[in-house]
C-alpha positions in Angstrom: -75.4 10.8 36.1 -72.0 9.4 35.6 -70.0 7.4 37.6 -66.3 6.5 37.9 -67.6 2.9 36.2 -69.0 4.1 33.5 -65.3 5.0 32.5 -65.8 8.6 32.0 -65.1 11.9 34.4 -66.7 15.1 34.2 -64.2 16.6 32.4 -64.9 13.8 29.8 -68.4 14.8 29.9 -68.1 18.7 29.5 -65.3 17.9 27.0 -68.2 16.3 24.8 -70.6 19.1 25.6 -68.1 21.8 24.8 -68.5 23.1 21.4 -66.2 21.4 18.6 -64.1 18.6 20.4 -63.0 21.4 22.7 -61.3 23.2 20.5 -62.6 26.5 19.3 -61.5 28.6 16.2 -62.4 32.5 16.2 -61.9 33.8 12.6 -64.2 35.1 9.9 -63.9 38.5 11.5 -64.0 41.2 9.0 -60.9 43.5 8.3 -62.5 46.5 9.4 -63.9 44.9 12.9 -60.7 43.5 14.0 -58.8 46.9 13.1 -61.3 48.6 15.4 -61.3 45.9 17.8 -57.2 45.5 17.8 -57.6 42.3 17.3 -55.7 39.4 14.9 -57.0 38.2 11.8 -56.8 34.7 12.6 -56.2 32.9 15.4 -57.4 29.9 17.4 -57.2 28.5 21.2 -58.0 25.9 22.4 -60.6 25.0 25.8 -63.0 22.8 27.3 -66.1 25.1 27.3 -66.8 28.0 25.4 -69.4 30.4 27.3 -70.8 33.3 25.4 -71.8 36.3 27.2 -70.0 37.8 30.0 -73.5 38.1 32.6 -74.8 37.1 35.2 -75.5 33.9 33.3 -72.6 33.8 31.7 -71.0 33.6 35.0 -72.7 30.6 36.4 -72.1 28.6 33.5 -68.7 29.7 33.6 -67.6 28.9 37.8 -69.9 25.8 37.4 -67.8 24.1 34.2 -64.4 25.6 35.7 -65.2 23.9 39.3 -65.9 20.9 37.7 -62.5 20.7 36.5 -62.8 21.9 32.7 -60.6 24.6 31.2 -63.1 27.5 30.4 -63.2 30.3 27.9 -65.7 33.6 28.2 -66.5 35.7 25.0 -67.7 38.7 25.8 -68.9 41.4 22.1 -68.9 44.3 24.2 -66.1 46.6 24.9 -64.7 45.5 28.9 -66.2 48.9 30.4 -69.4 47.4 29.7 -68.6 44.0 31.1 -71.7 42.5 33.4 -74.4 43.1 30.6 -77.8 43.5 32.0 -77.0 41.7 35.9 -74.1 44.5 36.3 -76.8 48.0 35.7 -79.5 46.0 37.4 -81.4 46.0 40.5 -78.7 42.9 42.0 -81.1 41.2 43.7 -81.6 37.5 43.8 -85.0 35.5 44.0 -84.3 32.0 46.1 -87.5 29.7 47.3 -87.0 28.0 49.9 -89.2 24.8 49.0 -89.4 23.3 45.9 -92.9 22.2 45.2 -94.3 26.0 46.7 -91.5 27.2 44.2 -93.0 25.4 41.1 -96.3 26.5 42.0 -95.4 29.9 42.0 -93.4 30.0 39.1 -96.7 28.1 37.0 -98.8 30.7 38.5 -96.1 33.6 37.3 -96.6 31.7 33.6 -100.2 31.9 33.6 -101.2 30.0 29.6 -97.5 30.7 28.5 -96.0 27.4 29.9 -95.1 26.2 26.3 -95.8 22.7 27.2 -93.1 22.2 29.9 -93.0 18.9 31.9 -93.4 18.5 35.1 -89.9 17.3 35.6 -88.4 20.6 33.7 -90.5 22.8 36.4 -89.3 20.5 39.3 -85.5 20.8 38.5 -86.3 24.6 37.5 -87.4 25.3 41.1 -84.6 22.7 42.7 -81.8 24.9 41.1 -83.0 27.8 42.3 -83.6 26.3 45.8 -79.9 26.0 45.5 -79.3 29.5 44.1 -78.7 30.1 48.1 -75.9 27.9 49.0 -74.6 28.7 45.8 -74.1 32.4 46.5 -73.2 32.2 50.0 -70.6 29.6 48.4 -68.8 32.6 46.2 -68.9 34.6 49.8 -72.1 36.6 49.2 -73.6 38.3 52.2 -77.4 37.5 51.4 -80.1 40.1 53.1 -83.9 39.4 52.8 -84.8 42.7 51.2 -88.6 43.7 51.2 -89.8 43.0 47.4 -91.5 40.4 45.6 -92.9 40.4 42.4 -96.7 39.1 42.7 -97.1 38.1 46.3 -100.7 37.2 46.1 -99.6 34.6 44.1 -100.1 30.8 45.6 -96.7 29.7 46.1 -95.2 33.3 47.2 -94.7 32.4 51.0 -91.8 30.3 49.7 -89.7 33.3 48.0 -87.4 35.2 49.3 -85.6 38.0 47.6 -82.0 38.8 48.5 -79.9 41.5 48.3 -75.6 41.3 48.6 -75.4 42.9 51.9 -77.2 45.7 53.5 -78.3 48.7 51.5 -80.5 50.4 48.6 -81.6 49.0 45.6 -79.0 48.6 43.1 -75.2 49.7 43.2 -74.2 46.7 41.5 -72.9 44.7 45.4 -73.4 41.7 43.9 -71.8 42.0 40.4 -68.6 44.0 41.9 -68.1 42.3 45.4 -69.1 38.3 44.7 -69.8 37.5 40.5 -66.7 39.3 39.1 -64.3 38.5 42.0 -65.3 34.7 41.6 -64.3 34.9 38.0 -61.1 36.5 38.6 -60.3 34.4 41.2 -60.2 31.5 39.1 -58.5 32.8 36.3 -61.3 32.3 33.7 -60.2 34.0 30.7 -62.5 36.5 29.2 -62.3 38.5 25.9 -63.6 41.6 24.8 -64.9 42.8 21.9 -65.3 39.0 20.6 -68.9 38.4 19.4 -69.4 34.4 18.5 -69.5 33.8 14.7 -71.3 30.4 14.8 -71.9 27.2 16.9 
């Protein structure tokens, strides 16, 4: 944690985390890509936080840095038609527990021996966050809906999950991508490119 005395802000902090010293340079691109992809040879811009991968995950990163008061950047190596990746074509539903130490025992039980050694504390903030995962949505104006599914029920720990859907309706259709992740994006005027695969970190 990081306070005002400690002499830095969080845009000091994400400025350290971002990659470089927050300045990013896109080139090595071959000839023949850029031609295809219409893009320069060389150029460079300069941000706060480079996120790569324009998804559901991407897009968390992304509102979290930008509301935190750093400058963000989204690279996206898929043509915009496909923007979303896997979050926009899936089912859009969201899994939230509603308590934390159910939540870790659920999600230990999901992981049966494949817990690759993960402390105690990692599980406990795991399960926190995605305690959160509620607020957070209804935060970017998402209508959330209980909607009957849950993926091993008669696991210990289950009674705690909920799964969510944007608003009332069938599986699917993309609610949550097109009506609350993408407009939340937009909103904040986080710039995203196209066709721009990272090189290297």
């Amino acid at each position: 944690m990081v306070s005002k005395k400690d002499g830095l802000s969080r845009r000091d902090l994400l400025k350290g985390m971002a990659i470089s010293t927050g300045a990013i340079a896109l080139s090595g691109v071959t000839p023949k890509v850029a031609e295809a992809a219409k893009m320069p040879k060389k150029w460079d811009l300069e941000t706060d936080v480079v996120v790569v991968g324009y998804g559901g995950a991407g897009v968390a990163a992304a509102i979290t840095a930008h509301d935190a008061g750093a400058k963000v950047l989204m690279l996206e190596k898929a043509p915009e038609k496909f923007k979303g990746g896997n979050t926009r074509v899936s089912g859009n539903l969201t899994l939230c527990p509603n308590n934390v130490d159910k939540a870790v025992t659920y999600f230990k039980a999901m992981s049966g021996p494949y817990q690759d050694n993960i402390s105690d504390g990692m599980w406990k903030t795991f399960a926190t966050e995605m305690v959160n995962n509620t607020a957070w949505l209804k935060g970017l104006g998402a209508e959330l809906v209980a909607f009957d599914l849950l993926e091993f029920p008669d696991l210990p720990g289950s009674d705690s999950v909920v799964t969510y859907t944007h608003k009332k309706g069938p599986l699917g259709q993309a609610r949550l991508w097109d009506q609350v992740l993408e407009p939340a994006v937009a909103s904040r005027k986080i710039k995203v490119l196209y066709d721009t695969p990272a090189k290297r970190l």
